[in-house]
C-alpha positions in Angstrom: -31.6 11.1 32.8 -31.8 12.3 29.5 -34.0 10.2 27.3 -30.9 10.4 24.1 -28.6 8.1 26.1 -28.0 4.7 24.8 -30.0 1.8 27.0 -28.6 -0.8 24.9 -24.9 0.0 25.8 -22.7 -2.8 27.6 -21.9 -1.8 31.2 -19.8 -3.8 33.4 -19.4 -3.6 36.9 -16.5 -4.4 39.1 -16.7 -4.3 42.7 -16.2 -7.1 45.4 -18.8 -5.9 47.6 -21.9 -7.9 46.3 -23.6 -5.0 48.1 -22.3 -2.7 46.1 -22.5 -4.4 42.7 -26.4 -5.0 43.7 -27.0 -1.6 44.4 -25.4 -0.3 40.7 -27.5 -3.1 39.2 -30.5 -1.4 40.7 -29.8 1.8 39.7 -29.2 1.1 36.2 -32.5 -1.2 35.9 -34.2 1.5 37.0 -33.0 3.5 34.2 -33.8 0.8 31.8 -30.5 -0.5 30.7 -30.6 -4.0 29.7 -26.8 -4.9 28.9 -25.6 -4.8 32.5 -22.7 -7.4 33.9 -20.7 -7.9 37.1 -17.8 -9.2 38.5 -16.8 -9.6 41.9 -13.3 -11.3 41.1 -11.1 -8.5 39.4 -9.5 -11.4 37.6 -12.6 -12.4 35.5 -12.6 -8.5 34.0 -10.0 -8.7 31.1 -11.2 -12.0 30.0 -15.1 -11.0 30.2 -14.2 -7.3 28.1 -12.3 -9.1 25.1 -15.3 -11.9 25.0 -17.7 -8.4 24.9 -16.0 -5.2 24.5 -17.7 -3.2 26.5 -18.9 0.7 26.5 -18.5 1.8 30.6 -16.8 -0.1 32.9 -17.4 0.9 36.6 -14.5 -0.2 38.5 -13.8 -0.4 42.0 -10.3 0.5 43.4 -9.7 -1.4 46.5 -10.2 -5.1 45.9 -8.4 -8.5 46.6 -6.1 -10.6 43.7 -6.2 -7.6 41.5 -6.6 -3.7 42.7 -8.2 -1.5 40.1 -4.7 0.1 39.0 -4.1 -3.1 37.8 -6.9 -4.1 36.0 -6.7 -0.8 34.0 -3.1 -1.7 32.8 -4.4 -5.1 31.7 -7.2 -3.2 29.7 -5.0 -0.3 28.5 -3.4 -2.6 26.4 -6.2 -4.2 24.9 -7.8 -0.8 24.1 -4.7 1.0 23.1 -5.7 3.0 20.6 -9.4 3.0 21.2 -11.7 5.0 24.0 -13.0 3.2 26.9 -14.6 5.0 29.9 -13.8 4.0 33.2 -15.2 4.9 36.4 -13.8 4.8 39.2 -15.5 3.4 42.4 -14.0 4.9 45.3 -14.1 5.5 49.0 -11.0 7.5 49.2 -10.9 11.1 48.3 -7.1 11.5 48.2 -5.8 13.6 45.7 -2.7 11.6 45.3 -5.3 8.1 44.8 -7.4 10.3 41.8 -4.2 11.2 40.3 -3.2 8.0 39.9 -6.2 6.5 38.7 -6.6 9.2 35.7 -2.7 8.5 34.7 -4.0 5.1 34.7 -7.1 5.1 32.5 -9.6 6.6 34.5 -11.9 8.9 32.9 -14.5 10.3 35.9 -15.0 8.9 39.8 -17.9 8.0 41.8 -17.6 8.4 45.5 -18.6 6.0 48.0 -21.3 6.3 49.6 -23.4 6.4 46.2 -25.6 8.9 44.9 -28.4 8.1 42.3 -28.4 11.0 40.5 -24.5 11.8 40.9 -24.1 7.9 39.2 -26.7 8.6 36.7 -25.3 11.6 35.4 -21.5 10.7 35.3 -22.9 6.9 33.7 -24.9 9.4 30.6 -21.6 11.7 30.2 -18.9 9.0 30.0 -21.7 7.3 27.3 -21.9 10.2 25.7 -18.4 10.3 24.8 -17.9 6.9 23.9 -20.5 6.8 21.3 -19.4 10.2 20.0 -15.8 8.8 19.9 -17.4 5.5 18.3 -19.3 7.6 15.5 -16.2 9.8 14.3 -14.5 6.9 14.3 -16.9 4.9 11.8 -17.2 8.2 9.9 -13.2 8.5 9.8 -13.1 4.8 9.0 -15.5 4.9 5.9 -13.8 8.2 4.9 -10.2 6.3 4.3 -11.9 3.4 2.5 -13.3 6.1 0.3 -9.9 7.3 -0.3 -8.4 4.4 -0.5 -10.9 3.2 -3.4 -9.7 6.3 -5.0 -6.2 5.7 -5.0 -6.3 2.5 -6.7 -8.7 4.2 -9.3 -6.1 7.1 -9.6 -3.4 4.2 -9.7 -5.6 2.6 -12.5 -6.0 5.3 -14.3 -2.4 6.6 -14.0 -1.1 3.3 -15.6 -4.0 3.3 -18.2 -2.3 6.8 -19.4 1.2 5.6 -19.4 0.6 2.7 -21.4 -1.5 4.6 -23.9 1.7 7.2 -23.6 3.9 4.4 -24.2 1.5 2.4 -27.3 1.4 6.4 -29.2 5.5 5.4 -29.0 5.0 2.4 -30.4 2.6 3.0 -33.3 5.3 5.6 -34.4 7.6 2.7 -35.2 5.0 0.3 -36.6 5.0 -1.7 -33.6 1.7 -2.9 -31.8 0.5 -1.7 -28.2 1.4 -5.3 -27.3 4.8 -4.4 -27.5 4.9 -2.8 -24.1 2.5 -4.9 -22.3 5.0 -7.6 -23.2 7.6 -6.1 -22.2 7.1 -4.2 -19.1 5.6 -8.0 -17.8 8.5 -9.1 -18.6 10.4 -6.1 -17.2 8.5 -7.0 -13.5 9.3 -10.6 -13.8 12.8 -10.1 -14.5 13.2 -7.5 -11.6 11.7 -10.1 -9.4 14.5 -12.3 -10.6 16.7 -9.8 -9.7 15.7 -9.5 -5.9 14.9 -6.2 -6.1 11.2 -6.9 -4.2 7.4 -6.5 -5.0 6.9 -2.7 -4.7 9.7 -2.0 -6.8 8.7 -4.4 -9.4 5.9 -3.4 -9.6 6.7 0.2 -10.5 9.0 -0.8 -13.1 6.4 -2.1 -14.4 4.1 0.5 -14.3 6.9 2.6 -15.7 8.8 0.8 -18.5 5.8 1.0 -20.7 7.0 4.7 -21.7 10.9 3.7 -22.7 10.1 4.7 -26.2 7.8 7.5 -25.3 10.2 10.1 -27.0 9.7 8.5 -30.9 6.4 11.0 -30.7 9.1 13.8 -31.2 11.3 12.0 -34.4 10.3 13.5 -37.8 8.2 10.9 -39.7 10.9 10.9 -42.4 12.8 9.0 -40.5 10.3 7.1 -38.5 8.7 6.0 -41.8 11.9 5.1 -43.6 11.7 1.8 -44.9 15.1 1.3 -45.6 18.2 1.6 -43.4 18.5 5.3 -42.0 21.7 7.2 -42.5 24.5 8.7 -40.3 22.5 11.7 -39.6 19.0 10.4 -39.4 20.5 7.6 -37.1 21.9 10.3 -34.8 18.4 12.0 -35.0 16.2 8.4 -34.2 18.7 8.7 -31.3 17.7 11.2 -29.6 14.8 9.7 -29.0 15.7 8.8 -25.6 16.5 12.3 -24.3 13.2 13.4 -25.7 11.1 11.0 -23.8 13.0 12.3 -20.6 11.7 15.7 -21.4 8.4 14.3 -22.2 8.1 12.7 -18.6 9.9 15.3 -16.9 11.3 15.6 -13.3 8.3 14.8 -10.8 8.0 13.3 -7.3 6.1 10.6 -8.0 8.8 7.3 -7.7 6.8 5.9 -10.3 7.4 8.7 -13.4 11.1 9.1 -11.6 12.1 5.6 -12.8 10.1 5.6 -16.4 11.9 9.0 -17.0 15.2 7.2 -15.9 14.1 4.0 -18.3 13.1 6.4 -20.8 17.1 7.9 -21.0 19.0 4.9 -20.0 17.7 1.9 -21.5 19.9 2.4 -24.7 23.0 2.6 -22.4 25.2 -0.5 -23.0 27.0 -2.2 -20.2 30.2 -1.8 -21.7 29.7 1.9 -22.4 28.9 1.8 -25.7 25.4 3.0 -25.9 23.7 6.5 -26.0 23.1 9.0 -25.4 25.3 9.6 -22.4 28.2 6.3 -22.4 27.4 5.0 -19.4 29.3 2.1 -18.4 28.1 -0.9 -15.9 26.7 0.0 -13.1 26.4 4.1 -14.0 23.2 2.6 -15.4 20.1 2.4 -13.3 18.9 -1.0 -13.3 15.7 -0.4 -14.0 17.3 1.2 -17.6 19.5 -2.2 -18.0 16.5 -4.3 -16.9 14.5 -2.5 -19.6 17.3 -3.0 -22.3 17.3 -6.8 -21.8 13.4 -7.2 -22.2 13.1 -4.4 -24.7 15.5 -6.2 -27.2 14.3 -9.7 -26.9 10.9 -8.8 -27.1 12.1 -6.8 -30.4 13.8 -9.6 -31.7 11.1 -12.2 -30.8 8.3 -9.7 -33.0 7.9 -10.0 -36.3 7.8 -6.3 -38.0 6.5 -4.9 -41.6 10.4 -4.7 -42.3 11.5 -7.8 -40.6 10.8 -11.2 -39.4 10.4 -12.7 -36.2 13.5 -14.8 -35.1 13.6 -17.9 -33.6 13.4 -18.1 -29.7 16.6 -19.8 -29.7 18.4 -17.1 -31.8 17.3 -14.4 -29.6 18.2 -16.0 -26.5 21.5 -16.4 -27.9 22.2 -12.8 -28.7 21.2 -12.1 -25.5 23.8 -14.4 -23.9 26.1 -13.4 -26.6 26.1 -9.6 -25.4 25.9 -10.5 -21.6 29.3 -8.2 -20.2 29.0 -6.1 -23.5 25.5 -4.6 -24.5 23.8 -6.2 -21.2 24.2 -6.3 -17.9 25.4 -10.4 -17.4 24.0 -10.8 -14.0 20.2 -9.8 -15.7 21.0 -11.9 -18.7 21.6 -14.7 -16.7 18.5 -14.2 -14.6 16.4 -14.1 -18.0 17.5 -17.0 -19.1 16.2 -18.2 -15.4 12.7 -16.7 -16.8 12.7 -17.6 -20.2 9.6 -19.5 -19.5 7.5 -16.8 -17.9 8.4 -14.4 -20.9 7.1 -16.7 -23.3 4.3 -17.1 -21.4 3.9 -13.6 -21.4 4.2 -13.8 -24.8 1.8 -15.9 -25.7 -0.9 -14.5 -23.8 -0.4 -11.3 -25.0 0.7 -11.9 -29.0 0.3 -10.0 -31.8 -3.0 -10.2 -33.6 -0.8 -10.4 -37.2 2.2 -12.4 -34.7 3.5 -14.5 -37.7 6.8 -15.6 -35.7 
């Protein structure tokens, strides 16, 4: 045998001829292996491969309680998607009988009477295989933790972009970056509220950081303005919205889909009202009328070089006030469910200058 093969594998052998199982015991000794079991009672086998998981099994056809047919369907579906060899030990040279046992699990056969070297041989091949199978498997294994590692950093790094997209928004407008970590919290725990499930809050909130991504494209004239903007610079700030579309674009990632719909809809009033398209109710995505609700209290809650914070109270009641007119009443009523989260949110995350 060649000297490469594995003496430390587990081998188990199944026959119940004690002669048998003596001789295979010999054989392999003689060869040096030192993990070798037996079982006589085909009953004992599943139980004694679950405790040990075993490399080669040797298995004997003909047998009393159990035949080997059946103690390959009891293993096949504890090793369903793994490789375990199994010989088959077998006076019978009937086609029909080694048919059977391959459909069955059956990966080689050793005739009765035994030969040394035949065993031997078939015993190093079947090994062979398994620890081949074994070490693509580890390698395969290690390879998806690799890439899963990267995914999250890719994921990392894809929402450390957004939000930086979505602060360069911000900053236009004299707002802080805190802004839209504020809000798109708020935006996660709100579509919680909602029902709408963990993997879809989640990339709301990975995406509603970039609802105001489109002030990078309004002139600083009327950015800047300290005073209250006219008819036409008001229908300029406006477009605003359609710009951030453009600025996110159409891609297939689910995640930049739904900030590019936030980015267009979350002006869009429930009553129809809003801009830039006059959607009405439910024409709005609700990720766009779950970003106007946290948007506007978060705005209102913030105190701004032009303005002062208001009161908690006061905001709330606009809120409520607008429910069936600027908002979507359902959400507002599910705020008002996780009013206490959003402060909490807000406190953690509050304005350095935060005078309100």
């Amino acid at each position: 045998m060649s000297s490469g093969t594995n003496r430390n594998a587990k081998i188990l052998i199944v026959d119940d001829n004690p002669a048998n199982v003596h001789l295979l015991e010999m054989m392999l000794e003689m060869e040096s292996f030192s993990d070798v079991d037996s079982a006589i009672d085909p009953r004992e086998v599943e139980a004694m491969h679950q405790d040990k998981n075993y490399d080669l099994i040797m298995l004997d056809i003909n047998m009393p309680h159990l035949d080997g047919f059946q103690v390959m369907e009891a293993l096949s579906k504890i090793h369903e998607s793994d490789y375990l060899p199994i010989i088959v030990l077998t006076a019978q040279k009937e086609m029909k009988t080694r048919i059977k046992a391959l459909q069955g699990g059956a990966k080689d056969f050793v005739t009765k009477p035994f030969d040394r070297a035949e065993v031997l041989h078939r015993i190093e091949n079947m090994l062979e295989v398994r620890f081949l199978y074994n070490e693509r498997k580890n390698q395969a294994e290690f390879l998806e933790e690799k890439v899963h590692v990267r995914t999250e950093e890719l994921h990392d790094t894809r929402l450390e972009i957004i939000r930086r997209l979505g602060r360069a928004g911000e900053f236009r407008d004299n707002e802080t970056g805190m802004h839209v970590i504020r809000m798109s919290k708020s935006c996660q725990r709100l579509a919680m509220a909602a029902g709408l499930g963990e993997e879809m809050a989640e990339r709301i909130l990975q995406a509603s950081p970039m609802h105001d991504v489109g002030k990078i494209g309004i002139r600083d004239s009327v950015m800047l303005k300290p005073g209250k903007l006219d008819a036409d610079e008001w229908e300029h700030m406006k477009t605003h919205a359609e710009i951030g579309s453009d600025i996110i674009g159409e891609h297939s990632s689910e995640v930049m889909s739904i900030a590019r719909e936030i980015a267009i809809t979350h002006h869009e009033k429930w009553d129809g009202s809003g801009y830039p398209n006059g959607l009405k109710g439910e024409q709005i995505p609700i990720a766009g009328r779950i970003a106007a609700v946290c948007d506007v209290f978060d705005a209102l809650t913030s105190a701004r070089p032009y303005k002062k914070a208001w009161s908690v109270e006061d905001a709330r009641a606009y809120l409520n006030d607008g429910a069936g007119g600027h908002f979507d009443p359902e959400l507002v009523a599910h705020f008002n469910d996780i009013l206490d989260d959003v402060l909490a949110i807000r406190d953690e995350f509050a304005d350095e200058d935060q005078d309100g």
